[in-house]
Each structure stands twice: as C-alpha cells, then as structure tokens.
N, CA, C and O atoms as a DFTB+ gen file, in Angstrom:
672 C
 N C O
     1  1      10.083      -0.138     -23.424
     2  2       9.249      -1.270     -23.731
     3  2       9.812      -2.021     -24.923
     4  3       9.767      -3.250     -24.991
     5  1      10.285      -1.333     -25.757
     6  2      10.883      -1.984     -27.239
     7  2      11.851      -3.147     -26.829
     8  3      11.746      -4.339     -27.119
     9  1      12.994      -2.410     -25.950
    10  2      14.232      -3.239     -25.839
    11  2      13.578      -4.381     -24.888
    12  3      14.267      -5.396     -24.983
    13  1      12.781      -4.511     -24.244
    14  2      12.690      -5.900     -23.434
    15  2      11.896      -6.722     -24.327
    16  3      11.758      -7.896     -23.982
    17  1      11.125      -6.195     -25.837
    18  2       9.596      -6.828     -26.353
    19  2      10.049      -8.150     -26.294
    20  3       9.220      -9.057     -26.227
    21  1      11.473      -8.431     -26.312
    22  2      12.158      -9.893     -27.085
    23  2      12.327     -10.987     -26.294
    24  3      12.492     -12.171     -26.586
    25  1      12.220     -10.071     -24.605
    26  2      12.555     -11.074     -23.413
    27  2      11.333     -12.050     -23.219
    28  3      10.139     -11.752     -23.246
    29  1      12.105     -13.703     -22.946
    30  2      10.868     -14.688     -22.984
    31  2      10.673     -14.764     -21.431
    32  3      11.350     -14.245     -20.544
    33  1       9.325     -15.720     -21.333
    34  2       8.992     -15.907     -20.155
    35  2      10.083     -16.377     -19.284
    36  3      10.224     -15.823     -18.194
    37  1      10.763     -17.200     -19.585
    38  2      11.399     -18.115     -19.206
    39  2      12.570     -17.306     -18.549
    40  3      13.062     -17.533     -17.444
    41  1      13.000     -16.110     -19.619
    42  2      14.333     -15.682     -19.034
    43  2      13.327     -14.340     -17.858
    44  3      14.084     -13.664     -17.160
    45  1      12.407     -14.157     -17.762
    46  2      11.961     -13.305     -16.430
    47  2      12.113     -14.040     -15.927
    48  3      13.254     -13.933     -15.479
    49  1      11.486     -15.283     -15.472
    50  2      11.556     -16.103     -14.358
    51  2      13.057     -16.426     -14.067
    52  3      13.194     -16.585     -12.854
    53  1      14.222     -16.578     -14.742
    54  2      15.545     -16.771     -14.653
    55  2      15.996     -15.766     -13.918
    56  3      16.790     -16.020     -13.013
    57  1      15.612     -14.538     -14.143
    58  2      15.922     -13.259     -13.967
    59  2      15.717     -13.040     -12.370
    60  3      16.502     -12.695     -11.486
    61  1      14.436     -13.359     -12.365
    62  2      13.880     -13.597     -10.654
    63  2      14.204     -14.351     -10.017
    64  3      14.228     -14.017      -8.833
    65  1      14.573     -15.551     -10.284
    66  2      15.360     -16.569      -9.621
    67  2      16.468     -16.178      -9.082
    68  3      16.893     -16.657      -8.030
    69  1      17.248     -14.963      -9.967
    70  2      18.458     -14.602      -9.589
    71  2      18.309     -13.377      -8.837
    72  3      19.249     -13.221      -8.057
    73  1      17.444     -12.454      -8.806
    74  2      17.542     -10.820      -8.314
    75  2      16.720     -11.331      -6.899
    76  3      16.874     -10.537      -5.971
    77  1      16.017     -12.318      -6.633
    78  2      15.355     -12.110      -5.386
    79  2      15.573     -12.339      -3.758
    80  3      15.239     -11.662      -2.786
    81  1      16.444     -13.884      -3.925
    82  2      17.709     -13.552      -3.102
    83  2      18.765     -12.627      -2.812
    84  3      19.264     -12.552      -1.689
    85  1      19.157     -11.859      -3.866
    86  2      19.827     -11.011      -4.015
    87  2      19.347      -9.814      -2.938
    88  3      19.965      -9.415      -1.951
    89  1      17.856      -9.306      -3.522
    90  2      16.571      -8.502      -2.908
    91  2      16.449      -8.696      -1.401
    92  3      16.459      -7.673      -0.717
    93  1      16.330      -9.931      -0.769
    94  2      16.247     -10.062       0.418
    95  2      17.530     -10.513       1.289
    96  3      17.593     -10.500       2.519
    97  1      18.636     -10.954       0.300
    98  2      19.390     -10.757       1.422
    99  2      20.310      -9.130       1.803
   100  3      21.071      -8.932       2.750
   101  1      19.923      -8.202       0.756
   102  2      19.607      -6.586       1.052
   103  2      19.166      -6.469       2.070
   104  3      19.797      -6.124       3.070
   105  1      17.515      -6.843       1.998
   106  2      16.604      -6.249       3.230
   107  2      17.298      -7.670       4.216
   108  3      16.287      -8.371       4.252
   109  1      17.765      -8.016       4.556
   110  2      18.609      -8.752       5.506
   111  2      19.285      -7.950       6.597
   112  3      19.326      -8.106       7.817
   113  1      19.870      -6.929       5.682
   114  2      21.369      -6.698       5.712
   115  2      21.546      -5.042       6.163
   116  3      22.466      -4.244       6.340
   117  1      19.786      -5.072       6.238
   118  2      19.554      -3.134       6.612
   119  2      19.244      -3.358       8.099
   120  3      18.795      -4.454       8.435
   121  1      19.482      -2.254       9.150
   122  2      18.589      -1.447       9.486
   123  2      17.404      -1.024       9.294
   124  3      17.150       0.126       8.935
   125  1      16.249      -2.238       9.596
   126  2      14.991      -1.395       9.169
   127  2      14.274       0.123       9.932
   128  3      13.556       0.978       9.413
   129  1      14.836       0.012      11.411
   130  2      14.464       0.583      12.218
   131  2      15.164       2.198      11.583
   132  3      14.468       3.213      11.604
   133  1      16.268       2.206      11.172
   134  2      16.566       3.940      10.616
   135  2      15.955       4.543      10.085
   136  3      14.840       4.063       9.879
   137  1      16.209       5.874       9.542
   138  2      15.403       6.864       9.069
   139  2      16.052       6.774       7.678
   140  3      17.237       7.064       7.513
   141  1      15.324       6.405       6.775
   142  2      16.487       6.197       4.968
   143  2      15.899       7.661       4.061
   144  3      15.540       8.738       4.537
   145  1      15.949       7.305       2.863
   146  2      15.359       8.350       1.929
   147  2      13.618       8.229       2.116
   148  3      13.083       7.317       2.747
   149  1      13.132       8.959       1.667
   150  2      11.925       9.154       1.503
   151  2      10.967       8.138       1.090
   152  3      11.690       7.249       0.640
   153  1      10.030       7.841       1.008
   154  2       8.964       7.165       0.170
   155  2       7.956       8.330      -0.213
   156  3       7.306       9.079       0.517
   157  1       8.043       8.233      -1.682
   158  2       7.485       9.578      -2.339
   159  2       6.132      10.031      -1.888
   160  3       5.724      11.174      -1.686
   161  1       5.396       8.622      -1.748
   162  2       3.638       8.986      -2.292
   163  2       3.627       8.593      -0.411
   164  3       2.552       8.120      -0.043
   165  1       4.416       8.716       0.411
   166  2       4.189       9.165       2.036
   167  2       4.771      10.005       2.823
   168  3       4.962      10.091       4.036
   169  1       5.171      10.988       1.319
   170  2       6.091      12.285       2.108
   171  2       6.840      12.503       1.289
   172  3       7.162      11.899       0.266
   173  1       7.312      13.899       1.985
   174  2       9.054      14.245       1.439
   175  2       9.787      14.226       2.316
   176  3      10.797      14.898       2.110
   177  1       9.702      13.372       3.946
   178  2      10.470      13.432       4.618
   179  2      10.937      12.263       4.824
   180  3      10.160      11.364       4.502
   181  1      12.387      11.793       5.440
   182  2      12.642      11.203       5.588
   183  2      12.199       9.765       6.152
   184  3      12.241       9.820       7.381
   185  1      11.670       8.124       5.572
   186  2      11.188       7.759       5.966
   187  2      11.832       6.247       6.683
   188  3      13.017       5.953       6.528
   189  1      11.062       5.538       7.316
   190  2      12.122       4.385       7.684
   191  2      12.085       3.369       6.923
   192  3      11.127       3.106       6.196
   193  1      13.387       2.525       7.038
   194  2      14.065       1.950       6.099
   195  2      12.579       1.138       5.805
   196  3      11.810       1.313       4.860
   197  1      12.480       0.359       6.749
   198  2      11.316      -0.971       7.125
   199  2      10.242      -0.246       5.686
   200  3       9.898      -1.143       4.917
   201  1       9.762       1.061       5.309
   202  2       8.778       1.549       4.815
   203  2       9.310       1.460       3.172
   204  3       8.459       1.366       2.288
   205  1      10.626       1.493       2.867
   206  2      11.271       1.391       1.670
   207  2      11.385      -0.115       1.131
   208  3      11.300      -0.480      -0.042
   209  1      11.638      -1.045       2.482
   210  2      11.332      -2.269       2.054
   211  2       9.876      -3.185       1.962
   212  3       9.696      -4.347       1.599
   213  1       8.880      -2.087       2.476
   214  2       7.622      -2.788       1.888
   215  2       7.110      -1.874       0.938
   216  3       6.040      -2.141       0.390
   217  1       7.520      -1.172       0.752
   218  2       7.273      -0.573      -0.987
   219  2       7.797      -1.615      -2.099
   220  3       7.231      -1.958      -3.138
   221  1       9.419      -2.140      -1.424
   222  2       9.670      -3.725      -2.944
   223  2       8.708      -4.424      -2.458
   224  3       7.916      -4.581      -3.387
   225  1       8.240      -5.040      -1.343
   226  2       6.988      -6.081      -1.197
   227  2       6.070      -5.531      -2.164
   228  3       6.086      -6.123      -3.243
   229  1       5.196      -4.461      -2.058
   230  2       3.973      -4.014      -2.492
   231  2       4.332      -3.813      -4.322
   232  3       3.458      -3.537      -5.144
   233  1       5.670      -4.010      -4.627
   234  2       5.904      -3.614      -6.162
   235  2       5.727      -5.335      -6.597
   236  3       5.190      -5.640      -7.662
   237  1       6.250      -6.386      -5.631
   238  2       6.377      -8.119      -6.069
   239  2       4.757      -8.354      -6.588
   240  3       4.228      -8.677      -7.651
   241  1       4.260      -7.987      -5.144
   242  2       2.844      -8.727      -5.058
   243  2       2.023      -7.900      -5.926
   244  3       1.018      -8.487      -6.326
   245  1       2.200      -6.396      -6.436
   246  2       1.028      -5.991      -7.036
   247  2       1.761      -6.624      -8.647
   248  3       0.883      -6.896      -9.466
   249  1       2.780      -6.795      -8.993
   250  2       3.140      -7.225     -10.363
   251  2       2.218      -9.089     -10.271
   252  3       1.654      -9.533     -11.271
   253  1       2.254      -9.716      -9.216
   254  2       1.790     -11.066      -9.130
   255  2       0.582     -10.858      -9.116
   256  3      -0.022     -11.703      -9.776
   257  1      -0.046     -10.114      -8.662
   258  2      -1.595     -10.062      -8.805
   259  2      -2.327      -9.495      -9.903
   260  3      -3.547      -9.549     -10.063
   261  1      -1.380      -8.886     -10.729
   262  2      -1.601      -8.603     -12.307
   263  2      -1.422      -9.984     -13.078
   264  3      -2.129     -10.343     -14.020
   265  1      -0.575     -10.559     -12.638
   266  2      -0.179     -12.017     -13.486
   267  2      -1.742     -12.635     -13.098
   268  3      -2.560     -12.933     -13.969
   269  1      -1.956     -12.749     -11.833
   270  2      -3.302     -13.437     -11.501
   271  2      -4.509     -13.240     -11.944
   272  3      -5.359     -14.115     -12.110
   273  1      -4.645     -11.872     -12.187
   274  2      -5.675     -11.319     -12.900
   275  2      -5.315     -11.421     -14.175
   276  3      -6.295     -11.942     -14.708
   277  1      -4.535     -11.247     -14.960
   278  2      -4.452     -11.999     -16.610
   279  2      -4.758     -13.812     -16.671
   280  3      -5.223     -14.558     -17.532
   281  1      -4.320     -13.974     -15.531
   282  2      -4.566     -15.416     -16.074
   283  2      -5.460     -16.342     -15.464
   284  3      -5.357     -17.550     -15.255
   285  1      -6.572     -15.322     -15.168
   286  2      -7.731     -15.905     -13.975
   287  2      -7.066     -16.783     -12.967
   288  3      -7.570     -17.905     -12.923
   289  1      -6.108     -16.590     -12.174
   290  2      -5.878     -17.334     -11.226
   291  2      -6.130     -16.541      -9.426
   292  3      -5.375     -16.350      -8.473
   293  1      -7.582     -16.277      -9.695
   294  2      -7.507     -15.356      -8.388
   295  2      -7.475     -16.276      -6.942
   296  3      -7.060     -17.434      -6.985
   297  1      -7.807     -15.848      -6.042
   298  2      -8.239     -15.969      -4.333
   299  2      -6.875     -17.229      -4.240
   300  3      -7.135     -18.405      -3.989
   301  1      -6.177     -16.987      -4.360
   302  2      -4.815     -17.508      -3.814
   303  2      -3.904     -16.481      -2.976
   304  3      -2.773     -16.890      -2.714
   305  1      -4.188     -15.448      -2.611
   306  2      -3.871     -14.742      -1.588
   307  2      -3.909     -14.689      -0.433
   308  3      -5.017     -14.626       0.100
   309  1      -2.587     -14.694       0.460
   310  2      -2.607     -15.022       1.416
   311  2      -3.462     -13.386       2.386
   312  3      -3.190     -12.226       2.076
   313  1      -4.377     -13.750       3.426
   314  2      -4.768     -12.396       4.145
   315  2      -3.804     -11.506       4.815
   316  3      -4.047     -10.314       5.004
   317  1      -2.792     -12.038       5.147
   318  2      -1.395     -11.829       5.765
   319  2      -0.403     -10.888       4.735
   320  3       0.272      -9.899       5.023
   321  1      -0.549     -11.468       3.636
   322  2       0.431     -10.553       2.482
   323  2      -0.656      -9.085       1.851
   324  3      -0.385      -7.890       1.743
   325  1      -2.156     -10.011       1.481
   326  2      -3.003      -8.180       1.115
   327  2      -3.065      -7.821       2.467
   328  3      -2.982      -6.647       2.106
   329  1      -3.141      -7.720       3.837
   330  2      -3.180      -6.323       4.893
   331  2      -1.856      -5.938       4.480
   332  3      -1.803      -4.794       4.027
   333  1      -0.800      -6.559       4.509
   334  2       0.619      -5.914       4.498
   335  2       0.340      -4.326       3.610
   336  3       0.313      -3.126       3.880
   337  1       0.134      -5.394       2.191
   338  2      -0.016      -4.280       1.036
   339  2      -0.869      -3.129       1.497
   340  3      -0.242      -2.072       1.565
   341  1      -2.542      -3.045       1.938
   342  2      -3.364      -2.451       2.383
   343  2      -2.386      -1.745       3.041
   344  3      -2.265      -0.609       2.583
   345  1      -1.399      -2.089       4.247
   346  2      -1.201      -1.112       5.502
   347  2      -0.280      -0.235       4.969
   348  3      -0.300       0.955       5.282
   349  1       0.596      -0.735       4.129
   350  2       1.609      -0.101       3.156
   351  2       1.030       1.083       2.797
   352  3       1.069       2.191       3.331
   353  1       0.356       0.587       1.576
   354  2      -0.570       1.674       1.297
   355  2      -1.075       3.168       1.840
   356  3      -0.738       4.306       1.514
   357  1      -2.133       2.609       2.916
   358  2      -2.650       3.418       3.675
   359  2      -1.287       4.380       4.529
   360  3      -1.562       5.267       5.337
   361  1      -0.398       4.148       4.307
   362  2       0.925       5.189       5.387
   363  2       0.511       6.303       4.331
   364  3       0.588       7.359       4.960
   365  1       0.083       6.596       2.944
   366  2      -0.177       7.657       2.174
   367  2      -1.119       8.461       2.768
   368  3      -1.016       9.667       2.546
   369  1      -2.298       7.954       3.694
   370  2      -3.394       8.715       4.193
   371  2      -2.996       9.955       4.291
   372  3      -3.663      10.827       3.734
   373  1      -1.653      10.338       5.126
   374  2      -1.806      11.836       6.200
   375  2      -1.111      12.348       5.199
   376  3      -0.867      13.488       5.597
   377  1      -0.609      12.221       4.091
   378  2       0.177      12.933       3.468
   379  2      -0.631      13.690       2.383
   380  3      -0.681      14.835       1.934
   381  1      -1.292      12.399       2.162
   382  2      -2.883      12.932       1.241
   383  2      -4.041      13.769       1.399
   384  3      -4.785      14.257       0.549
   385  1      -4.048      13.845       2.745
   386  2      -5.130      14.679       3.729
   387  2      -4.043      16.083       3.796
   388  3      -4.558      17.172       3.542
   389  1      -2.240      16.030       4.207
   390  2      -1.929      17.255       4.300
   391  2      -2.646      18.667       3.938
   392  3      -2.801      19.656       4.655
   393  1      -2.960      18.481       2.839
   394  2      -3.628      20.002       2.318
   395  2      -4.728      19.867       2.676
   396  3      -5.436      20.084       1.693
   397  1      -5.367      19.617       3.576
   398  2      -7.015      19.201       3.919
   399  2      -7.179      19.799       5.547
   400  3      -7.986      19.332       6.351
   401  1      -6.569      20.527       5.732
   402  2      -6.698      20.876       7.350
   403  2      -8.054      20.694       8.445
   404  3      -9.157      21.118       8.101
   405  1      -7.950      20.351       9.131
   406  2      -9.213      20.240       9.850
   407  2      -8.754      20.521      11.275
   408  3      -7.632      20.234      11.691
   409  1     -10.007      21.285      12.208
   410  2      -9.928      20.981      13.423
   411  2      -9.427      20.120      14.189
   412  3      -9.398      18.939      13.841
   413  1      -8.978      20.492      15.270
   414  2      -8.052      19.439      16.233
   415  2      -9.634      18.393      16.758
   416  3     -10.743      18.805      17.100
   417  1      -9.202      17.210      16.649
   418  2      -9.717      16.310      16.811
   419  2     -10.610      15.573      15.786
   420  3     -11.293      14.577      16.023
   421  1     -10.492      16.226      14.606
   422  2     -11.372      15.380      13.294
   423  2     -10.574      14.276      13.062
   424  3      -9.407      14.017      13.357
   425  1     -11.776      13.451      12.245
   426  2     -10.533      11.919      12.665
   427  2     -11.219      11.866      11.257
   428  3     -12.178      12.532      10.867
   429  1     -10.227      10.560      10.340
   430  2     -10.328       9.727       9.456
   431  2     -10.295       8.643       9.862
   432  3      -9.449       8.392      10.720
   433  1     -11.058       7.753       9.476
   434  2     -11.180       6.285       9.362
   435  2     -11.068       4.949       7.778
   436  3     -11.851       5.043       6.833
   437  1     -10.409       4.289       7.819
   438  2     -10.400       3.817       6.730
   439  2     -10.834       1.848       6.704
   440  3      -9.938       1.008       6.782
   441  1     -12.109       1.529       6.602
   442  2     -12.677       0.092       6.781
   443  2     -12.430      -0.098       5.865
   444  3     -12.498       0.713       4.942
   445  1     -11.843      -1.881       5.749
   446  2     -11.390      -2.278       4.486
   447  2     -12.445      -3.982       4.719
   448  3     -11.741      -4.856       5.226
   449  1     -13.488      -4.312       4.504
   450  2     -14.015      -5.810       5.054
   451  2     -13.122      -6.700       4.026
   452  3     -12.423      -6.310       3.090
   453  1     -13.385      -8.114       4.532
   454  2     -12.908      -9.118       3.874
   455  2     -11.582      -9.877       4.379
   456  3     -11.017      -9.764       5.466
   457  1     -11.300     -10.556       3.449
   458  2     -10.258     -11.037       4.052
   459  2      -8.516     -10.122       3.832
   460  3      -8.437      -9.410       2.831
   461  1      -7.405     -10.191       4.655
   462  2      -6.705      -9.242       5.247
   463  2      -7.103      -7.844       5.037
   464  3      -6.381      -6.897       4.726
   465  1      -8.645      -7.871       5.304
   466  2      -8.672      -6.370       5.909
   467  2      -8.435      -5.852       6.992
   468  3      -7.813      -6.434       7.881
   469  1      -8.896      -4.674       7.085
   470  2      -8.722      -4.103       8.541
   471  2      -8.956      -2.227       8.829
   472  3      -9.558      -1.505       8.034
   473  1      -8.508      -1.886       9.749
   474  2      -9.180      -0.601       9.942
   475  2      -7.824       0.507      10.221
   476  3      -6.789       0.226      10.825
   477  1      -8.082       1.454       9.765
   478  2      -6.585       2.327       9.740
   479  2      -7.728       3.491      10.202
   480  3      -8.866       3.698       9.780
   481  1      -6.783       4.280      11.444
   482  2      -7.680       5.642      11.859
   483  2      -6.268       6.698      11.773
   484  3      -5.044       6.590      11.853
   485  1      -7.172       7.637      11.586
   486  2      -5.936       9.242      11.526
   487  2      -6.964      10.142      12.582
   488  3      -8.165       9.943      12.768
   489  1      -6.326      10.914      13.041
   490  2      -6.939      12.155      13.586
   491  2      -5.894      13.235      13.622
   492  3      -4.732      12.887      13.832
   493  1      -6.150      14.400      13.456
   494  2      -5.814      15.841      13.164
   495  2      -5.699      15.907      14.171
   496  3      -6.491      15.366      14.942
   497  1      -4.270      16.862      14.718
   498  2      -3.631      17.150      15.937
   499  2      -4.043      18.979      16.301
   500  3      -3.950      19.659      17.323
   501  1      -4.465      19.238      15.041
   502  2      -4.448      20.940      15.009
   503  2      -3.116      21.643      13.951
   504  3      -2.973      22.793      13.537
   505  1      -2.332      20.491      13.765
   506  2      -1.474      21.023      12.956
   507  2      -0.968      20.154      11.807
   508  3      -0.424      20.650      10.820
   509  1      -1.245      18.267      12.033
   510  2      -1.179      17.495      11.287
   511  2      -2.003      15.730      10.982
   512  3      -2.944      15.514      11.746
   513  1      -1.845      15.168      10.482
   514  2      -2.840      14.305      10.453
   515  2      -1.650      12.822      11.285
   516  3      -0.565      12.469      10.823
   517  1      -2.043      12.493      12.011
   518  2      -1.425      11.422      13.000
   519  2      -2.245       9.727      13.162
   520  3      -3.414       9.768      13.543
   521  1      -1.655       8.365      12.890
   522  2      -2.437       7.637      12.794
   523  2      -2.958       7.666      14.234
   524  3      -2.515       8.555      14.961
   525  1      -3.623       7.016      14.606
   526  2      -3.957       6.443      15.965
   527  2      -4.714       5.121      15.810
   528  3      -5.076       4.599      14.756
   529  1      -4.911       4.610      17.266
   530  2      -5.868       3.134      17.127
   531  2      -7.085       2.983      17.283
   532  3      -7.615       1.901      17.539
   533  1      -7.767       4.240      17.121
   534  2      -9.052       4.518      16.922
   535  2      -9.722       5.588      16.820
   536  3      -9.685       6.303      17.821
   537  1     -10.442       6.023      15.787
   538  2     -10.818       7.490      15.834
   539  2     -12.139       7.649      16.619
   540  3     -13.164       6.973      16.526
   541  1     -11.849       8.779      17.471
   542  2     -12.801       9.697      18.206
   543  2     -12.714      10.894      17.578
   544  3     -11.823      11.516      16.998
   545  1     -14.264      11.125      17.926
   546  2     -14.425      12.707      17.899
   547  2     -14.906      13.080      15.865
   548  3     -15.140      12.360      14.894
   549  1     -14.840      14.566      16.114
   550  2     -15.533      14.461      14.384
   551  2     -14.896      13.702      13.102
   552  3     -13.761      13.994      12.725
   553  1     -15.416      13.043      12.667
   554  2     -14.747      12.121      11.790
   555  2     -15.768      11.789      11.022
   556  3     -16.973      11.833      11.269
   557  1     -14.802      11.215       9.396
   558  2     -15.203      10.026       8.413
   559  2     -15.218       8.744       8.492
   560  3     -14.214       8.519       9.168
   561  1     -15.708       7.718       8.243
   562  2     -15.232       6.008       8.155
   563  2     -15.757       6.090       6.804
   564  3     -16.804       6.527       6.326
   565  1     -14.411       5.377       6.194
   566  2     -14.666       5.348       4.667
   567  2     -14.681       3.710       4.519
   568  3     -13.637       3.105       4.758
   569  1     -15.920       2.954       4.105
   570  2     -15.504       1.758       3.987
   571  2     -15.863       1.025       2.851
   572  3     -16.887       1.211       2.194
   573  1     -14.816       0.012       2.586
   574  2     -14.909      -0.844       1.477
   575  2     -14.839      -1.991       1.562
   576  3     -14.450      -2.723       2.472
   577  1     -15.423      -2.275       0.096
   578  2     -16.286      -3.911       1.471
   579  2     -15.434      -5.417       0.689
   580  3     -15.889      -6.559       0.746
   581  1     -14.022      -4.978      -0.062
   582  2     -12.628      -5.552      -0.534
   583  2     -11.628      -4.943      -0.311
   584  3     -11.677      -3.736      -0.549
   585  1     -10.792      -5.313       0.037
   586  2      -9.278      -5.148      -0.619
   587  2      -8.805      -4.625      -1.951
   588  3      -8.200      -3.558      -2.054
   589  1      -9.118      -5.463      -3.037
   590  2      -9.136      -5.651      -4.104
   591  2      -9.277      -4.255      -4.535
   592  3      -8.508      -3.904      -5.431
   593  1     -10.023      -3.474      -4.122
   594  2     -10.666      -2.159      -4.450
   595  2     -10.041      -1.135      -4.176
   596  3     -10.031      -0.096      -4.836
   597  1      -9.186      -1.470      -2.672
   598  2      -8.432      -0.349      -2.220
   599  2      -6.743      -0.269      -2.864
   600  3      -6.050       0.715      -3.123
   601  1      -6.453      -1.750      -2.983
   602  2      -5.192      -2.126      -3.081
   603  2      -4.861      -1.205      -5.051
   604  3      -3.839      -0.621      -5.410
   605  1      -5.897      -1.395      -5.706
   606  2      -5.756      -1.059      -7.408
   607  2      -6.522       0.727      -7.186
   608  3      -6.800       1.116      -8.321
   609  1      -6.880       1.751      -6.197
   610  2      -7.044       2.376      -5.734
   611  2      -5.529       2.988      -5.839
   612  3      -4.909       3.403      -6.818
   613  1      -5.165       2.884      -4.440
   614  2      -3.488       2.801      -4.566
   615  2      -2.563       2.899      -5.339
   616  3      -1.544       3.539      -5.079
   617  1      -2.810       2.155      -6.631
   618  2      -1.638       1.665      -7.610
   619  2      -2.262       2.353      -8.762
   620  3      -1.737       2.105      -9.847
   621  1      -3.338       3.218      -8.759
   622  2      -4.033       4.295      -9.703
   623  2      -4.875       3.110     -10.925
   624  3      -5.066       3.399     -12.106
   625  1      -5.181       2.095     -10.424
   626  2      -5.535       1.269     -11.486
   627  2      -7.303       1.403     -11.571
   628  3      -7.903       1.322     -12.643
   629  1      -7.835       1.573     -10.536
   630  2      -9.075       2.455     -10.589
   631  2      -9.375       4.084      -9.935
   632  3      -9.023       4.525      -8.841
   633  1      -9.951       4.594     -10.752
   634  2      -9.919       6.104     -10.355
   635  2     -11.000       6.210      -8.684
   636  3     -11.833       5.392      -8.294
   637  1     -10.601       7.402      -8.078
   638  2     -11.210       7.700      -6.592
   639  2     -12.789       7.334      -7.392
   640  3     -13.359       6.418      -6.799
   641  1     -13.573       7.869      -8.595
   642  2     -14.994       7.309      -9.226
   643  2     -15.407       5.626      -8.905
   644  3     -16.325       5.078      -8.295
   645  1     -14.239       5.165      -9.643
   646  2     -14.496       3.605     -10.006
   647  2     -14.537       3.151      -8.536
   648  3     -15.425       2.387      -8.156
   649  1     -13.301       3.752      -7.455
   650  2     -12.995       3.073      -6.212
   651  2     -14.571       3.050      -5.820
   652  3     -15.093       1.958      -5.591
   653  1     -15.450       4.431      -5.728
   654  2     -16.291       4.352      -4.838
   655  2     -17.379       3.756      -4.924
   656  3     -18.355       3.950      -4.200
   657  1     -17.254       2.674      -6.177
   658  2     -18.384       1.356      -6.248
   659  2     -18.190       0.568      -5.596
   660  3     -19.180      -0.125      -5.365
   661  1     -16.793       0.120      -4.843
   662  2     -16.661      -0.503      -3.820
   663  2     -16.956       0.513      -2.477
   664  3     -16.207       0.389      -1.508
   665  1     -17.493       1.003      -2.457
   666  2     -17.601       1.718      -0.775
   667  2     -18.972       1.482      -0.435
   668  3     -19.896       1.430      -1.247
   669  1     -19.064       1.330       0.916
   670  2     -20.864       1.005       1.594
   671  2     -20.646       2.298       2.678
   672  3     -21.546       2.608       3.457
C-alpha cells in the first residue's frame, strides 16, 4: 500500500488505458473451452479457461462498483454484466456445499430477484453437488431479493449475518 500511496488518479486511469487491451486481447487469444489452472474459491481442480477469464471480469466490475459506491454513482449497471458476476460467483456453490453431504437427490436453490438476477439450482448426486436447471426433490431455495447482496456476499464484503438481511 505504501509504494503506490503516491500514484495519482490520472496515472491509474493511464495505467488502464494501457493494461486493458492488453487484458483482452489475452482473453482473445485463449482457448476458453480448455481445462487451465484452477479457480481457487471453485475448487482445486482443474478449471476452464472461460472460468479464469470471468474471474478478471468479476475483479474489473467489483473494483468499478466500489468506485460507484464511493462516489454515489449507483444503478448504472448493466443486468447483463451483474448476472455475469452473480453466475461467476455462484460456480463456488458445490465446492462450498462439498463438506455438506446430503442424500441423493437434495437440491440447492439459489433466487437472486431484481435486475440481472436469476436462479442457480445444485442437486446432490449421492456423491457430489452438480448444477442442474432446476431443483427437484428435497431441497433449499435461498432467496435474495438483490444482487447487490449476493455479489458483496461473494467478495466477503458482508458477512453470511449481514447477507441474510437481504434474504425473504
């Protein structure tokens, strides 16, 4: 933190001007469809590329939506960019549930209302937690009635306590 205290606005934005083309003509230039290194907080296994490059999405937009929230400039979000983040996100579900075993056929559900929300389901195979496109059978629906709630959830900026003032 010391060595950057000195950097001005001006030269971040210079900085970004220059690294972000850079950034995407990377994700250009991959294979999203392969199997790359890991994404930590959705495993220790090998994950696909496509999942490494919306982890830099979800690092742009949650640093911009901190800028937005310092500088009251909210609901300029596109619904299209928070589901992204949301769906991003949510790939943590089964990894998070891992130590949570349940009967074959218990399902998770995850309602997000508002705008780019949407609905993410898991169900337990008997041996692991698997998304699917709708949960049947014994299950949770956990729902929240923002984005906003789930997305700073995620990024540890409110605790599972604080999250569940947003839940109905």
């Amino acid at each position: 933190m010391h060595a950057t205290s000195r950097i001005s606005p001006a030269l971040i934005v210079s900085l970004l001007g220059t690294t972000t083309p850079e950034v995407l003509a990377f994700w250009a230039s991959v294979d999203l469809d392969v199997l790359g290194e890991p994404v930590s907080w959705a495993g220790p296994a090998p994950a696909p590329v496509w999942l490494n490059c919306a982890r830099d999405f979800t690092e742009y937009w949650i640093h911009q939506e901190q800028i937005r929230d310092a500088t009251g400039r909210h609901d300029v979000d596109a619904p299209d960019g928070v589901h992204a983040v949301l769906d991003t996100f949510l790939r943590a579900v089964p990894y998070t549930l891992e130590e949570r075993p349940r009967a074959e056929g218990t399902s998770v559900a995850v309602q997000v209302d508002g705008p780019g929300g949407g609905r993410w389901s898991w169900r337990h195979d008997g041996e692991v937690w698997r998304p699917v496109q709708s949960e049947a059978g014994r299950g949770t629906v956990v729902r929240f009635d923002a984005a906003d709630t789930v997305w700073r959830l995620g990024t540890r900026m409110f605790s599972p306590a604080e999250a569940g003032r947003g839940l109905r």
